[in-house]
N, C-alpha and C positions, 0 to 999 in steps of 0.2 A: 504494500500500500504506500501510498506516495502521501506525505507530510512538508507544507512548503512553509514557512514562517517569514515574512518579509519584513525589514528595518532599515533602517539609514534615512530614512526621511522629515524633513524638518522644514523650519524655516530660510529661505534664503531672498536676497534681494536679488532682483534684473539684473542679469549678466552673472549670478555668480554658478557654483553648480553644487552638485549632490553624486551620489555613489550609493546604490539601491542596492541592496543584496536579500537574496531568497535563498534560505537555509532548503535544501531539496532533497530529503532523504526519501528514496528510493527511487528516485528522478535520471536516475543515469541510464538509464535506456530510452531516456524518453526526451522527445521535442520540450521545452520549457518558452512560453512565451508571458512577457509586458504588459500590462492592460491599464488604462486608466478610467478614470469617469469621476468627470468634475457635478456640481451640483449641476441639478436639472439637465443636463445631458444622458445621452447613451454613453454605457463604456463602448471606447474604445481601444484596436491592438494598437501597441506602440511599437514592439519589437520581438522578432522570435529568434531563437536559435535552435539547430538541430542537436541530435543527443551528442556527438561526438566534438559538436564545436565548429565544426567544419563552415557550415553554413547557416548565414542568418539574414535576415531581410528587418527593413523596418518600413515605417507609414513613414509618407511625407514629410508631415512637421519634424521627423527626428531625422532625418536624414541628414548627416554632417554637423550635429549636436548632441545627437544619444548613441554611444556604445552598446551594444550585450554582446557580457562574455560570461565563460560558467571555464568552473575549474572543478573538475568531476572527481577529483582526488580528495577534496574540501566536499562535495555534495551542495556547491555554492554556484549561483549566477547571479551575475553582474551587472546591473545599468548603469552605467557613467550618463550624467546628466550636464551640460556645457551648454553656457550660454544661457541659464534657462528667462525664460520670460513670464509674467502674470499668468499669460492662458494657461501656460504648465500646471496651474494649481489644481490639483486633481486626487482622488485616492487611487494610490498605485496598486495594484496587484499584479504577484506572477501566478499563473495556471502551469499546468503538464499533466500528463498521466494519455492513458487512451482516450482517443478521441470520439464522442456520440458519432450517431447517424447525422448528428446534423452540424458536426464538426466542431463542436465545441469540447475543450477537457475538461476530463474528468475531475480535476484535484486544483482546489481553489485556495489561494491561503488569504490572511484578514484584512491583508494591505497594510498602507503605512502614506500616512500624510503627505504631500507633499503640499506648500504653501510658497508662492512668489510675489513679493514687495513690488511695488512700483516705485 
């Protein structure tokens, strides 16, 4: 069973950054992807990576501002967050595990803050 616990999120002002990390034990077989969702919005993905590291994609807005990386020897993945801006403000979550029929995973963890100053 897959257990994800996510921290590193706080406060930061415009421009500065953050370093997201999803504790991910039994996560190593498996895709682990980003997700956010500010108030009154839908979550959205921010960023995925596959099980081995190899390959990951992200959304738009993080493109050449958000990292993910996972270090599967720790059962850890990584968002480096740069640059970040107000809209950032959002509750993070990482997901992974198997994927529904309708492509969503399995294993959700509680999130973790994130807050951006103007």
């Amino acid at each position: 069973q897959v257990q994800l616990v996510e921290s590193g999120g706080g406060l930061v002002q415009a421009g500065g950054a953050l370093r997201l990390s999803c504790a991910a034990s039994g996560a190593s077989g498996y895709a682990v992807g980003w997700f956010r969702q500010a108030p009154g919005k839908d979550r959205e993905i921010v960023a995925t990576i596959s099980w081995n590291g190899f390959s990951s994609s992200y959304a738009n807005f993080a493109k050449g501002r958000f990292t993910i990386s996972r270090d599967n020897a720790k059962n850890t993945v990584y968002l480096q967050m740069n640059s970040l801006k107000p809209e950032d403000t959002a509750v993070y979550y990482c997901a992974s595990g198997p994927l529904s029929s309708r492509g969503e995973y399995a294993y959700w963890g509680q999130g973790t803050q994130v807050t951006v100053s103007s």
